[in-house]
PDB file of N, CA, C and O in Angstrom, chain B, residues numbered from 101:
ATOM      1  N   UNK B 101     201.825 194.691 225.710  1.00  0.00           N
ATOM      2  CA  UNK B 101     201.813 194.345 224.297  1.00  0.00           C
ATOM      3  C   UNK B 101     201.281 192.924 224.136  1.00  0.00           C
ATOM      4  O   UNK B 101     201.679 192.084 224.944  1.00  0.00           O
ATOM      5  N   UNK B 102     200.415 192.561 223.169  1.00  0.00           N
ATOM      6  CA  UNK B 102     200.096 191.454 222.601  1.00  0.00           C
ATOM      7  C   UNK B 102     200.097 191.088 221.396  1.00  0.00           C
ATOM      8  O   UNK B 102     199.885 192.097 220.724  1.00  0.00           O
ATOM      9  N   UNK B 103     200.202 190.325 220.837  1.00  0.00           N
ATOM     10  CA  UNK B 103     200.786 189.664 219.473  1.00  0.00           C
ATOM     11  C   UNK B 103     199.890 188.354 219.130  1.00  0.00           C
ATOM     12  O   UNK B 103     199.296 187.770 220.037  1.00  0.00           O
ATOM     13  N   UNK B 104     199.830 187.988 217.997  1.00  0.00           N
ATOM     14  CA  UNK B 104     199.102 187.279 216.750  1.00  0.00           C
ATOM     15  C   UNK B 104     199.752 186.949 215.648  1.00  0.00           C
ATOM     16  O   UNK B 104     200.416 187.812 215.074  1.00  0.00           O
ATOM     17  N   UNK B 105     199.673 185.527 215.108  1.00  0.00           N
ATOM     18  CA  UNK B 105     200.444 185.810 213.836  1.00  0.00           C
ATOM     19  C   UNK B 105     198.854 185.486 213.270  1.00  0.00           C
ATOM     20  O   UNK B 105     197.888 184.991 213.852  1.00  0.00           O
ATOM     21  N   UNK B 106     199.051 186.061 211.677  1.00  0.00           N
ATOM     22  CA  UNK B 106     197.542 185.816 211.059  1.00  0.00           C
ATOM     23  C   UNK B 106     198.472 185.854 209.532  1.00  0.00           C
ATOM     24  O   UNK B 106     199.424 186.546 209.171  1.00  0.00           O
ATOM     25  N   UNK B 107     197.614 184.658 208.806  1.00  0.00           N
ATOM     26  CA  UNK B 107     197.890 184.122 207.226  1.00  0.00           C
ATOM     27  C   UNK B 107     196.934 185.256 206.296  1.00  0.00           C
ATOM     28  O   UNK B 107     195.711 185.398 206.277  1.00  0.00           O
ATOM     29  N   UNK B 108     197.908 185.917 205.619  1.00  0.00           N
ATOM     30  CA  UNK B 108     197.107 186.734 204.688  1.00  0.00           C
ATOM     31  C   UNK B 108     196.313 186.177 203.373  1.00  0.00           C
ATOM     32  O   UNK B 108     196.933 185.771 202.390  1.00  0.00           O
ATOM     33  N   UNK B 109     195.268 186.189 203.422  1.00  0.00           N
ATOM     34  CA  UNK B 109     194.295 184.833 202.788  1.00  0.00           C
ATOM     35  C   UNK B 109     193.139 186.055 201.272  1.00  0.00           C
ATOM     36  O   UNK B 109     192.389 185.613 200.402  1.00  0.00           O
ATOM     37  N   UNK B 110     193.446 187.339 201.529  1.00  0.00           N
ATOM     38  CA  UNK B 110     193.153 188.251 200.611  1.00  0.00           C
ATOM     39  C   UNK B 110     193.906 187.369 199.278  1.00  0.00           C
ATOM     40  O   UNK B 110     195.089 187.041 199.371  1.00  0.00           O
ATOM     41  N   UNK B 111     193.213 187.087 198.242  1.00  0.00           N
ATOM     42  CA  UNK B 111     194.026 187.138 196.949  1.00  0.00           C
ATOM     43  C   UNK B 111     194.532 187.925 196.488  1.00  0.00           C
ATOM     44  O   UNK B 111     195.286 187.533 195.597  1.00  0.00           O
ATOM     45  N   UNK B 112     194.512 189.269 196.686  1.00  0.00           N
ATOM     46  CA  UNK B 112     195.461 190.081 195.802  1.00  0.00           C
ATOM     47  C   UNK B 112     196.644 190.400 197.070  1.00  0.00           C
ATOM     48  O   UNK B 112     197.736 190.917 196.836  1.00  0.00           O
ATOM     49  N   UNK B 113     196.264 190.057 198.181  1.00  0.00           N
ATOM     50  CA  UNK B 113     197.285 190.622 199.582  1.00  0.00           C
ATOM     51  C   UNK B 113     197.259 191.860 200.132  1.00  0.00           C
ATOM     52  O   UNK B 113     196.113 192.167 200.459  1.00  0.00           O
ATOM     53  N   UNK B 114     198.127 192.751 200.381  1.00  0.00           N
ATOM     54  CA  UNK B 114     197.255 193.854 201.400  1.00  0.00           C
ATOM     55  C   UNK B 114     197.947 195.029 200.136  1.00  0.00           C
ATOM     56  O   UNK B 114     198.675 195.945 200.519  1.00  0.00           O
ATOM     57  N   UNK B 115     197.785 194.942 199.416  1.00  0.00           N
ATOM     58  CA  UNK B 115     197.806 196.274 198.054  1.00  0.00           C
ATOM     59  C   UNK B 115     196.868 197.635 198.260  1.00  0.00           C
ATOM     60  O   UNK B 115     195.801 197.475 198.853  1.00  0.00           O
ATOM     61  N   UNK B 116     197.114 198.559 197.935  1.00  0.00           N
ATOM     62  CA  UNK B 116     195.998 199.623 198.114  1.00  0.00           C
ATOM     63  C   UNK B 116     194.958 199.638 198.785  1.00  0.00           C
ATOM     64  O   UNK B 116     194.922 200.122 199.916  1.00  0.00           O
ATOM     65  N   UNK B 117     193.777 199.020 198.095  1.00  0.00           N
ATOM     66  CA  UNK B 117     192.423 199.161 198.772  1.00  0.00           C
ATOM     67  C   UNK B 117     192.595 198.216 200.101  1.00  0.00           C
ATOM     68  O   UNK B 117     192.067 198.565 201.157  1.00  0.00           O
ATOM     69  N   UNK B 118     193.244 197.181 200.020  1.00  0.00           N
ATOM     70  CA  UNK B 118     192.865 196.887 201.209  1.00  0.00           C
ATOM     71  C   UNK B 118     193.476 197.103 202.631  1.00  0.00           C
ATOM     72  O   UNK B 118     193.086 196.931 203.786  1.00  0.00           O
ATOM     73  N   UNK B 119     194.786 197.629 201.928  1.00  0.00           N
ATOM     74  CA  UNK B 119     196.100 198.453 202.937  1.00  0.00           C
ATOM     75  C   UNK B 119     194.935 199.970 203.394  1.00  0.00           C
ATOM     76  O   UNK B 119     194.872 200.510 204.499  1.00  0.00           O
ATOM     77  N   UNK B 120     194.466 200.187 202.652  1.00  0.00           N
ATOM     78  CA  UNK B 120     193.647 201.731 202.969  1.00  0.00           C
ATOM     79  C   UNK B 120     192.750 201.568 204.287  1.00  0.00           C
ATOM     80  O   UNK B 120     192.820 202.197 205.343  1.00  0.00           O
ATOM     81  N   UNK B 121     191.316 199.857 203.657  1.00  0.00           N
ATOM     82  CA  UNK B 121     190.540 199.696 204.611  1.00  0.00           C
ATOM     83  C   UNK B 121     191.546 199.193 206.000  1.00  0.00           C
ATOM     84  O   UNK B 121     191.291 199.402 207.186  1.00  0.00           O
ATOM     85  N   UNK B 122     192.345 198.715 205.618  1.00  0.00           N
ATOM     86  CA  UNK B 122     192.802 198.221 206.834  1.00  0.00           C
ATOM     87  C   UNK B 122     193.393 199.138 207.626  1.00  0.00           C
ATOM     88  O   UNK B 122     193.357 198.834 208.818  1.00  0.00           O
ATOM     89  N   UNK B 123     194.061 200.417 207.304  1.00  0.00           N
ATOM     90  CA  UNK B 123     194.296 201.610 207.928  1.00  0.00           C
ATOM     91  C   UNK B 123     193.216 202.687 208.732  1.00  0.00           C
ATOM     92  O   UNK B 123     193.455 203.494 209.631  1.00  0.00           O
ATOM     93  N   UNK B 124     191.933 202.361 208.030  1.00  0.00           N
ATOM     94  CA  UNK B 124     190.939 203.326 208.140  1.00  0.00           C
ATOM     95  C   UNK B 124     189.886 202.261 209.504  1.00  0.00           C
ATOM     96  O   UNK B 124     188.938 202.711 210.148  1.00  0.00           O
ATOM     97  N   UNK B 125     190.309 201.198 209.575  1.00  0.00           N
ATOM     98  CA  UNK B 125     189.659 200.359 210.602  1.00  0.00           C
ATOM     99  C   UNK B 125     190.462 200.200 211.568  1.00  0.00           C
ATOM    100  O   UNK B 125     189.826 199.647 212.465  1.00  0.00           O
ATOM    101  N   UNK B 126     191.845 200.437 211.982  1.00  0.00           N
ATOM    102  CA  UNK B 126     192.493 200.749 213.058  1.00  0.00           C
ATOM    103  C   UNK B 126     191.993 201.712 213.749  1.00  0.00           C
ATOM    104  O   UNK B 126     191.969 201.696 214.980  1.00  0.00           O
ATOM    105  N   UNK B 127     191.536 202.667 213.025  1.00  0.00           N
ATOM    106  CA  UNK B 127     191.688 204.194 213.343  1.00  0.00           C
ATOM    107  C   UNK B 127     190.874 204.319 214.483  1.00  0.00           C
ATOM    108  O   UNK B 127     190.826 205.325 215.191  1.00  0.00           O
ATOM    109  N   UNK B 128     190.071 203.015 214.690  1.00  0.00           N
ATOM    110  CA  UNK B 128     188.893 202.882 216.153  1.00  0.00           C
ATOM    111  C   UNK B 128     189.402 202.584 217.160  1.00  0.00           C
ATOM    112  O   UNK B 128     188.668 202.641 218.146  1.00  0.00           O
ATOM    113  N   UNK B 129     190.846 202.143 217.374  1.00  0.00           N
ATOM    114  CA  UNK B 129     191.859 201.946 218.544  1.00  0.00           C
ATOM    115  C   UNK B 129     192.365 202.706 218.993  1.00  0.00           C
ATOM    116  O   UNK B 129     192.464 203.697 218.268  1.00  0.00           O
ATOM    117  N   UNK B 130     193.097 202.846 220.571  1.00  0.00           N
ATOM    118  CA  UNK B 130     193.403 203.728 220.955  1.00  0.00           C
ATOM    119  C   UNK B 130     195.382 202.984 220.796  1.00  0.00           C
ATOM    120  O   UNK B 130     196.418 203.606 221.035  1.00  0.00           O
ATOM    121  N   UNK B 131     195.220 201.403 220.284  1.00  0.00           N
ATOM    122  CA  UNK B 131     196.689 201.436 220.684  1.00  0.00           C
ATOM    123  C   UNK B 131     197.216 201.631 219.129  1.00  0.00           C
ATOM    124  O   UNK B 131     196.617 201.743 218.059  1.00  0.00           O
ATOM    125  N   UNK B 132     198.618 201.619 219.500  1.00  0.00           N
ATOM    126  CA  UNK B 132     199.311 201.494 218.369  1.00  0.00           C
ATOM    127  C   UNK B 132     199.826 199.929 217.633  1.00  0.00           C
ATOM    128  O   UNK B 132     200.413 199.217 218.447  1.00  0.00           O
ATOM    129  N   UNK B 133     199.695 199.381 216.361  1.00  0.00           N
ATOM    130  CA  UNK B 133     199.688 198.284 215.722  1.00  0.00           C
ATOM    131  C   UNK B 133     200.806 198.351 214.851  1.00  0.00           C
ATOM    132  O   UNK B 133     201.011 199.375 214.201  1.00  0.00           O
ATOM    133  N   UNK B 134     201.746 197.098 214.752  1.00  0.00           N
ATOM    134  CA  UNK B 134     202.510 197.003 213.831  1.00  0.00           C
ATOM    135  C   UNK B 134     202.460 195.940 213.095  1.00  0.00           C
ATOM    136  O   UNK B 134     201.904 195.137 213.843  1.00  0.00           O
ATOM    137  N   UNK B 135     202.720 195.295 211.919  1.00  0.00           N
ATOM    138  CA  UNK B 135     202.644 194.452 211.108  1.00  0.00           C
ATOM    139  C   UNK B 135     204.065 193.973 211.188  1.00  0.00           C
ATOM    140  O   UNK B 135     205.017 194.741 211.327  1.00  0.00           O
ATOM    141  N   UNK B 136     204.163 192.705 211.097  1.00  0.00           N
ATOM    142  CA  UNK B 136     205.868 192.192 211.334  1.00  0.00           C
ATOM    143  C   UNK B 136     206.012 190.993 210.242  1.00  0.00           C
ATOM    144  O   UNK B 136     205.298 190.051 210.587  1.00  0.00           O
ATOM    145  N   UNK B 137     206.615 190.772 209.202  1.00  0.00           N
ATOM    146  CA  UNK B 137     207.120 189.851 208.523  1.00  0.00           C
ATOM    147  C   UNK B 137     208.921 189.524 208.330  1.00  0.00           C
ATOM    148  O   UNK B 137     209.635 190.297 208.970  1.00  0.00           O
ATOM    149  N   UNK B 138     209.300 188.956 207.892  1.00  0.00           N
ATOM    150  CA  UNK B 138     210.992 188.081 207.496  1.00  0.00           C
ATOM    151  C   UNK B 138     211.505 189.526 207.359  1.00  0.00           C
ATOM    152  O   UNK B 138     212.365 190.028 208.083  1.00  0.00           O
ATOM    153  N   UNK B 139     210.915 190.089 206.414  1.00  0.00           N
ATOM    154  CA  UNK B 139     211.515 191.372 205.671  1.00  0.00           C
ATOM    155  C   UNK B 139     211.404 192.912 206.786  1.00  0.00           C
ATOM    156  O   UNK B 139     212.136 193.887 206.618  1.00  0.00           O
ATOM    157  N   UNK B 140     210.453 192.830 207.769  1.00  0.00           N
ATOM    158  CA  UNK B 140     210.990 194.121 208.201  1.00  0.00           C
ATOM    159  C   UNK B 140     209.312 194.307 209.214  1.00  0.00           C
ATOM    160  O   UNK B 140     208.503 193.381 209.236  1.00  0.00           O
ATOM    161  N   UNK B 141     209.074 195.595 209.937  1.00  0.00           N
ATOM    162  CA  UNK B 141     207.988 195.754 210.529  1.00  0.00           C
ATOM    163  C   UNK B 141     207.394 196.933 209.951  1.00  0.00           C
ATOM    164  O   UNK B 141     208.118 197.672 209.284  1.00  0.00           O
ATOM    165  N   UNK B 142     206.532 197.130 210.067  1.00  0.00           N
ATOM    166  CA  UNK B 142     205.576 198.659 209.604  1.00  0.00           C
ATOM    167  C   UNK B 142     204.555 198.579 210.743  1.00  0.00           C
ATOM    168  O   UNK B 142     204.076 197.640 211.380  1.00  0.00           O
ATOM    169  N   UNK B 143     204.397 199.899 210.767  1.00  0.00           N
ATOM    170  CA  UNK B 143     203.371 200.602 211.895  1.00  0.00           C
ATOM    171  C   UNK B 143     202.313 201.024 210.710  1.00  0.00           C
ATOM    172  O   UNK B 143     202.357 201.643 209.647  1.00  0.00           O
ATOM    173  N   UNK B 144     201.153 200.201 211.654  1.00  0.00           N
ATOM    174  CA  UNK B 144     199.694 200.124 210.224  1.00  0.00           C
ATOM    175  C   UNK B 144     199.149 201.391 210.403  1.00  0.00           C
ATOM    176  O   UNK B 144     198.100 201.514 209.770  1.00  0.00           O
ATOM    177  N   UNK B 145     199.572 202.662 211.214  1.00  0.00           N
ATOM    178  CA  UNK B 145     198.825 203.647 210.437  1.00  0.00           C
ATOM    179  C   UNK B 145     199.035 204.219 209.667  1.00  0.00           C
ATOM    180  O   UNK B 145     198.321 205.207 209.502  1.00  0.00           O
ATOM    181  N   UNK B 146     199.901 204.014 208.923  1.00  0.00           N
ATOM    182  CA  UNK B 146     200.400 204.443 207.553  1.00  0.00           C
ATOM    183  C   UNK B 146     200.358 203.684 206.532  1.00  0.00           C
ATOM    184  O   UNK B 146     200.946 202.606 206.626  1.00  0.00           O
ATOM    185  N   UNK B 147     199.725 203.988 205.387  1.00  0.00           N
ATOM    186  CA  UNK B 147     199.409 203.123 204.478  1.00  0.00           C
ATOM    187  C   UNK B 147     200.945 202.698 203.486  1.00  0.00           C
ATOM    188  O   UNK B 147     201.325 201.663 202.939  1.00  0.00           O
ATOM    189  N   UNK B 148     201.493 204.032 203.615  1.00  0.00           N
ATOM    190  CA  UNK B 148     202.734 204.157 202.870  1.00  0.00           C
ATOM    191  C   UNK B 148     203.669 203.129 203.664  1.00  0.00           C
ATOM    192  O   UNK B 148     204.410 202.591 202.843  1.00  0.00           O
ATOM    193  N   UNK B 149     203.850 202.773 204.648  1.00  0.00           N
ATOM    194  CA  UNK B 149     204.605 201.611 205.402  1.00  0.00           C
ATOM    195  C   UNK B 149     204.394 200.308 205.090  1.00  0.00           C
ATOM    196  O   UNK B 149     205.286 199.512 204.796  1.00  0.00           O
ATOM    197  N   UNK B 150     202.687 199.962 205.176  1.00  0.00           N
ATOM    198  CA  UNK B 150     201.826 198.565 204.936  1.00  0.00           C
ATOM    199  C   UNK B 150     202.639 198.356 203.306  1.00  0.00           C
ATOM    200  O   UNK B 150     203.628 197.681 203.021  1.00  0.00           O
ATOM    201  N   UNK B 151     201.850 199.147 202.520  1.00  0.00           N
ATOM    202  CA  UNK B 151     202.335 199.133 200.976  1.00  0.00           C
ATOM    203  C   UNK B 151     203.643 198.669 200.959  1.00  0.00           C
ATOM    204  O   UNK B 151     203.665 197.582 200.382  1.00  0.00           O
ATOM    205  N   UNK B 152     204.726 199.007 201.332  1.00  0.00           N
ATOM    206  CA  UNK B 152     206.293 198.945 201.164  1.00  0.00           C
ATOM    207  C   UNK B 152     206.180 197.220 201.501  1.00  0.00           C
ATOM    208  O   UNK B 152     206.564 196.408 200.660  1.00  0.00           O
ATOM    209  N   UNK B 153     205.705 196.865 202.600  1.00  0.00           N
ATOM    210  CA  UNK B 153     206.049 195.268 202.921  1.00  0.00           C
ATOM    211  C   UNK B 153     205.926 194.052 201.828  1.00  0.00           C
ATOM    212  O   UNK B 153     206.497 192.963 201.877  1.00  0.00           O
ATOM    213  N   UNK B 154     204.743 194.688 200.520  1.00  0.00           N
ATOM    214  CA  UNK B 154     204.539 194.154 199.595  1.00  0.00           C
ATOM    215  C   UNK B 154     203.915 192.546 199.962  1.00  0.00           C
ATOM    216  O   UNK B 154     204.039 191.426 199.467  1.00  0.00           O
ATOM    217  N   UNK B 155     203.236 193.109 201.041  1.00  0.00           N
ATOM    218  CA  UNK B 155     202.340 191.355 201.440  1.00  0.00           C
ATOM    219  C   UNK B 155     201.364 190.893 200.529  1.00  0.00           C
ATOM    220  O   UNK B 155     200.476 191.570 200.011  1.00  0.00           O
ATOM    221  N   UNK B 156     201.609 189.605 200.361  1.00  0.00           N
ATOM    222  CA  UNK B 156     201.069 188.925 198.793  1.00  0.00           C
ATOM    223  C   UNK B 156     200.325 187.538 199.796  1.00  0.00           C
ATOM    224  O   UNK B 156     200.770 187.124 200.866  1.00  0.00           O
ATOM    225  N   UNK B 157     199.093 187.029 199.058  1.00  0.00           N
ATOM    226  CA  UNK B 157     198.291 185.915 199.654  1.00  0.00           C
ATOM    227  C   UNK B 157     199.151 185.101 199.929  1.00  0.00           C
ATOM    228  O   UNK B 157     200.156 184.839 199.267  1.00  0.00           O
ATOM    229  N   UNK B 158     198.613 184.380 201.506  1.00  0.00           N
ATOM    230  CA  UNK B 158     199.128 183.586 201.534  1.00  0.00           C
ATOM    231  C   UNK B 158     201.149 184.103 202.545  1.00  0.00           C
ATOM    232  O   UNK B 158     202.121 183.356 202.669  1.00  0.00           O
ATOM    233  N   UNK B 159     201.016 185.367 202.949  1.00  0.00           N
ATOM    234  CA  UNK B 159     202.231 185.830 203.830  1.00  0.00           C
ATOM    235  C   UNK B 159     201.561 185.274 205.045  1.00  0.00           C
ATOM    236  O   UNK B 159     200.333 185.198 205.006  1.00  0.00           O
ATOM    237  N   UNK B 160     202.271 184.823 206.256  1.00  0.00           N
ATOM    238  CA  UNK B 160     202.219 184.716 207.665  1.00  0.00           C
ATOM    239  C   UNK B 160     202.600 186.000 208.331  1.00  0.00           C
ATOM    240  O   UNK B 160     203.806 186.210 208.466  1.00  0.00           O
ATOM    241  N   UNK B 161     201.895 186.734 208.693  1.00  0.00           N
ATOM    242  CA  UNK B 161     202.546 188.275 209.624  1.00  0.00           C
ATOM    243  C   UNK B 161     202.440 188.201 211.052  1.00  0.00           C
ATOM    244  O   UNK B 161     201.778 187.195 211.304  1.00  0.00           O
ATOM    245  N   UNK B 162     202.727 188.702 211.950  1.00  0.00           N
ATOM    246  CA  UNK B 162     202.591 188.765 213.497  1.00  0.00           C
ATOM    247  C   UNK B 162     201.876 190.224 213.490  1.00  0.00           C
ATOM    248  O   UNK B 162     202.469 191.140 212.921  1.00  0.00           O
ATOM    249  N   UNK B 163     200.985 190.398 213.927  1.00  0.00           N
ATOM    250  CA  UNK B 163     200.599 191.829 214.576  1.00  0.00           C
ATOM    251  C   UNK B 163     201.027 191.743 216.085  1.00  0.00           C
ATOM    252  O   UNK B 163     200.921 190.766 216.827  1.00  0.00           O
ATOM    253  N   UNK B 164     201.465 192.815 216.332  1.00  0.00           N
ATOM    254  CA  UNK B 164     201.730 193.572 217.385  1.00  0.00           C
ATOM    255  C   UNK B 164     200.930 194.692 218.345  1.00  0.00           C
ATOM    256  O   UNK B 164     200.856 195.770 217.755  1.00  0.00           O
ATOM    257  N   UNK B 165     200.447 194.706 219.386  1.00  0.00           N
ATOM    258  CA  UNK B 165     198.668 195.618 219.653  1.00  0.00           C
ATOM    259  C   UNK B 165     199.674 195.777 220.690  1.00  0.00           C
ATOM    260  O   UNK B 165     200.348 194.849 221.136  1.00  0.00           O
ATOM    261  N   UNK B 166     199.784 197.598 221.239  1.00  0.00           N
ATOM    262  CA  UNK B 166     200.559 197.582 221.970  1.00  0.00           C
ATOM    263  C   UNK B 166     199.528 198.953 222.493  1.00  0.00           C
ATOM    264  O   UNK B 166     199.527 199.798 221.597  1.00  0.00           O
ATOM    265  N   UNK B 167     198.722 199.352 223.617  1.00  0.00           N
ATOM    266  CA  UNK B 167     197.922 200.743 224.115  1.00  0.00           C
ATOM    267  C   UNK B 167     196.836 199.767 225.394  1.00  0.00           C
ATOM    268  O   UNK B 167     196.745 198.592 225.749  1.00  0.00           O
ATOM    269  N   UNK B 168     196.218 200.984 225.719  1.00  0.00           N
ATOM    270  CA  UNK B 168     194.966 200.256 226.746  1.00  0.00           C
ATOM    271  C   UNK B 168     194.097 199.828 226.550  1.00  0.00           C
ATOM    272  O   UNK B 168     193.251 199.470 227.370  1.00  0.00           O
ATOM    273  N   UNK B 169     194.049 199.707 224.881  1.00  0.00           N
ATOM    274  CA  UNK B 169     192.715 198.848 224.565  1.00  0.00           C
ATOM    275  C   UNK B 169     193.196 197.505 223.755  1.00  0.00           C
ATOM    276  O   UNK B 169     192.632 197.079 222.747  1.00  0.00           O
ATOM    277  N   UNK B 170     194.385 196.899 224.406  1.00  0.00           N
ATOM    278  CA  UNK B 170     195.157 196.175 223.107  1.00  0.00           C
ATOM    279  C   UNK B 170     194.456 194.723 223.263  1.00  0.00           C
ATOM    280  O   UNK B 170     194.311 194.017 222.265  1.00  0.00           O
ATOM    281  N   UNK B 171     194.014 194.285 224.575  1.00  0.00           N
ATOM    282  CA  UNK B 171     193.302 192.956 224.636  1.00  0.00           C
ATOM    283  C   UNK B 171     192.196 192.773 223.740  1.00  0.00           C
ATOM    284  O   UNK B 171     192.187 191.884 222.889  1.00  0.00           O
ATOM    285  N   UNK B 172     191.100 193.739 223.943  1.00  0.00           N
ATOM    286  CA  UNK B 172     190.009 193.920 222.881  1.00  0.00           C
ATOM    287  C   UNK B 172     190.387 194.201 221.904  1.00  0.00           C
ATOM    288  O   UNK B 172     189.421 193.995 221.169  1.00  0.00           O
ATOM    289  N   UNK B 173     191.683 194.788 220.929  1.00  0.00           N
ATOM    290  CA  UNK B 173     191.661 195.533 219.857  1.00  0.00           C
ATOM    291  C   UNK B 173     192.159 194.226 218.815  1.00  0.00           C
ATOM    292  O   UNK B 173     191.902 194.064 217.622  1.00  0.00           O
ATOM    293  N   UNK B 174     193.028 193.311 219.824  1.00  0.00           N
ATOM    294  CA  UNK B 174     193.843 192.361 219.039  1.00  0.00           C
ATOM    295  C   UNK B 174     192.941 191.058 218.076  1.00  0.00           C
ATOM    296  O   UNK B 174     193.212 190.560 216.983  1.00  0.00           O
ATOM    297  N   UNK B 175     192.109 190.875 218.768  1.00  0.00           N
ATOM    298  CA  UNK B 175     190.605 189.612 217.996  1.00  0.00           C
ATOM    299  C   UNK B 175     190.112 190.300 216.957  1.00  0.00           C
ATOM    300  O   UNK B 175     190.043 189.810 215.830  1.00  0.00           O
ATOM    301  N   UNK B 176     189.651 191.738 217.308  1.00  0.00           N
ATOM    302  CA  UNK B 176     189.417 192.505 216.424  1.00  0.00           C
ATOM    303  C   UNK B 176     189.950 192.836 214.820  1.00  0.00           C
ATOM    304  O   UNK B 176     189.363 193.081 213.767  1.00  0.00           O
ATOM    305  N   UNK B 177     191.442 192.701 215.242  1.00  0.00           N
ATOM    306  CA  UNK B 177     192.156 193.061 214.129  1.00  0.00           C
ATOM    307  C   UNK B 177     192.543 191.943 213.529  1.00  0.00           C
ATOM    308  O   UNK B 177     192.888 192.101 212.357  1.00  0.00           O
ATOM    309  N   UNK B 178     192.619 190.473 214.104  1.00  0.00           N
ATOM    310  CA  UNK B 178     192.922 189.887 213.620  1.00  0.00           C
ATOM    311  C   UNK B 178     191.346 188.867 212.611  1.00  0.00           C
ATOM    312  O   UNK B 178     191.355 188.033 211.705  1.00  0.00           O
ATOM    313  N   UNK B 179     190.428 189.420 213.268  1.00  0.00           N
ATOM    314  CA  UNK B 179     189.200 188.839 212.274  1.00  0.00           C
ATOM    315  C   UNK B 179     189.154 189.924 210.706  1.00  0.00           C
ATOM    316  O   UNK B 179     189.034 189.473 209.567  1.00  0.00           O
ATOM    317  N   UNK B 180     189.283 191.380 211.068  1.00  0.00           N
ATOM    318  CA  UNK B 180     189.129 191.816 209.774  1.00  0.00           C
ATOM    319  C   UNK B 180     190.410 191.336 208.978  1.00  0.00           C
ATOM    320  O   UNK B 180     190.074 191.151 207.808  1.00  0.00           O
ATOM    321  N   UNK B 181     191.208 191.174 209.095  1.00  0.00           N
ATOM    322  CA  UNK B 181     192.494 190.693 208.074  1.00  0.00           C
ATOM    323  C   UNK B 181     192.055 189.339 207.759  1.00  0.00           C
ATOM    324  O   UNK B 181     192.864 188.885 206.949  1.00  0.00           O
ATOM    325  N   UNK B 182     191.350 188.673 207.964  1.00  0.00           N
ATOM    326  CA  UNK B 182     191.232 187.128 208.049  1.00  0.00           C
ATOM    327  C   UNK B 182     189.943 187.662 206.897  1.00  0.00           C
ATOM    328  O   UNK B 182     189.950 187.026 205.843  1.00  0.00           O
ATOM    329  N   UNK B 183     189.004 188.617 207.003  1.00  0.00           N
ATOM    330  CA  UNK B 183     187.818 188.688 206.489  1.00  0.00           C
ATOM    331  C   UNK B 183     187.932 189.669 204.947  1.00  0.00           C
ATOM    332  O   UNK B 183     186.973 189.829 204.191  1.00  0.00           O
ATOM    333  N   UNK B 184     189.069 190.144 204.761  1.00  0.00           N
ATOM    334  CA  UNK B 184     189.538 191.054 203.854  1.00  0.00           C
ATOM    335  C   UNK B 184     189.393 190.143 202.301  1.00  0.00           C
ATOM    336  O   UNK B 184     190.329 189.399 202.009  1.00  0.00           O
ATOM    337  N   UNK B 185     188.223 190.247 201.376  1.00  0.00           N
ATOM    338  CA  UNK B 185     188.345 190.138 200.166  1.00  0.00           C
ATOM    339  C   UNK B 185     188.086 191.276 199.087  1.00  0.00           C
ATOM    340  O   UNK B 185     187.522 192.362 198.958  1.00  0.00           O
ATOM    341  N   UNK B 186     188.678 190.559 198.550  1.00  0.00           N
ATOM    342  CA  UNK B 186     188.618 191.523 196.929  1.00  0.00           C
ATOM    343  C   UNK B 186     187.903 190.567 195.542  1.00  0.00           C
ATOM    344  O   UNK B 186     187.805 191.077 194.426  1.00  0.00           O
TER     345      UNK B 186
END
């Protein structure tokens, strides 16, 4: 397992569309990812989990990259969340 914390810098935060893209751009990994804040963790392949955390600009989260592609998957995931506007 490897871990990241990354500042959610989206202005609207990870709401629908971008909880969706961000679900639909995991989907190229073979590991499994969780999102971790104060309030609780969610497993990002579910959009219905991401949504519930109610991450608003400007949250600090830890991702969690836990499979055999988690070294490569983790830079990865942490540039599109960094690159996420609306």
């Amino acid at each position: 397992m490897v871990s990241q914390k990354v500042t959610i810098s989206n202005p609207t935060g990870l709401h629908a569309r971008p909880a969706s893209q961000f679900c639909k751009f995991l989907k190229k990994f073979k590991s499994k990812v969780f999102l971790i804040t104060d309030t609780g963790k969610a497993d990002c392949a579910s959009i219905i989990n991401l949504l519930s955390m109610a991450i608003k600009q400007g949250t600090t989260v830890e991702l969690q990259v836990s499979g055999e592609d988690e070294k490569t998957a983790l830079p990865e995931i942490v540039e599109f969340l960094k690159s996420l506007k609306e």
